[in-house]
Residue, then its C-alpha position, 0 to 999 in steps of 0.5 A: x500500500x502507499x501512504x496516499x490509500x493509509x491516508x484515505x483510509x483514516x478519513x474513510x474509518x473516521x467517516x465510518x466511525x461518526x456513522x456509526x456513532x450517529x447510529x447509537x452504534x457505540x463498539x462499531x464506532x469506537x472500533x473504527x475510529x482506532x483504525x483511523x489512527x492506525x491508518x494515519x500512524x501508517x501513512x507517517x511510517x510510509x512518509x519515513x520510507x525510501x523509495x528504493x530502499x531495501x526494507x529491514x525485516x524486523x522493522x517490517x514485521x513489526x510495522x505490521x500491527x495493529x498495537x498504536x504505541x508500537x506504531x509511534x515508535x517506527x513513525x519517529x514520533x514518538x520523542x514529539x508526543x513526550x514533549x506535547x506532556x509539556x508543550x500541548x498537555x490537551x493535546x497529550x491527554x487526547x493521545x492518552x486516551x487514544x493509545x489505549x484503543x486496541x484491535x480487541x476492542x472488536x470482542x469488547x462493548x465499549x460504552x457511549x462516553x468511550x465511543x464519543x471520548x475517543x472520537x472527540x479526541x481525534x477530532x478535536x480541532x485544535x487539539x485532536x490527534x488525527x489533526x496533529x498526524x494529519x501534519x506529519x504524514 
């Protein structure tokens, strides 16, 4: 995949989520929402690759996940989202909530206040996380 279909998979999950939410459709939402900033972290990684560059196997293994903290690590931001604890504590406190989201949340009844929490803080125009990753991929 190239980093322009991770980007239009984030606005795409994100879409699905607020549907979903709109719907009362709560787990769905919280569910989609967490693959949103999944796409957007890939599209960051993407950014980070050479074009002709021969890949590392371990970084290409580990890339492929779904575990967002993991993702900060290969996108090179995660130095940058230690510093929003001091710089951006709004925006901090929007990632804390974020680097929680996991792929089980499939198997998991998120309730309303998760679902609209999470996607708050993606969303949220000056301190939202897919805003903040938006700048960086």
């Amino acid at each position: 995949m190239k980093r322009k279909d991770f980007q239009e998979l984030a606005a795409l999950r994100l879409k699905e989520a607020n549907v979903l939410l709109k719907a009362r459709c709560w787990d769905g939402a919280y569910y989609l929402a967490g693959y949103a900033v999944e796409c957007a972290l890939k599209a960051c990684i993407s950014k980070r690759t050479e074009r002709h560059d021969f890949p590392d196997k371990k970084r290409a293994n580990d890339v492929h996940t779904h575990q967002l903290v993991t993702l900060i690590k290969y996108s090179g931001l995660d130095e940058a989202l230690k510093a929003l604890e001091r710089t951006n504590p709004e925006l901090d406190a929007n990632w804390v909530l974020v680097r929680d989201w996991s792929q089980d949340s499939r198997y998991g009844r998120p309730s309303q206040i998760d679902a609209e929490n999470l996607l708050r803080a993606l969303t949220d125009r000056k301190h939202g996380v897919l805003r903040w990753l938006r700048q960086r991929w």
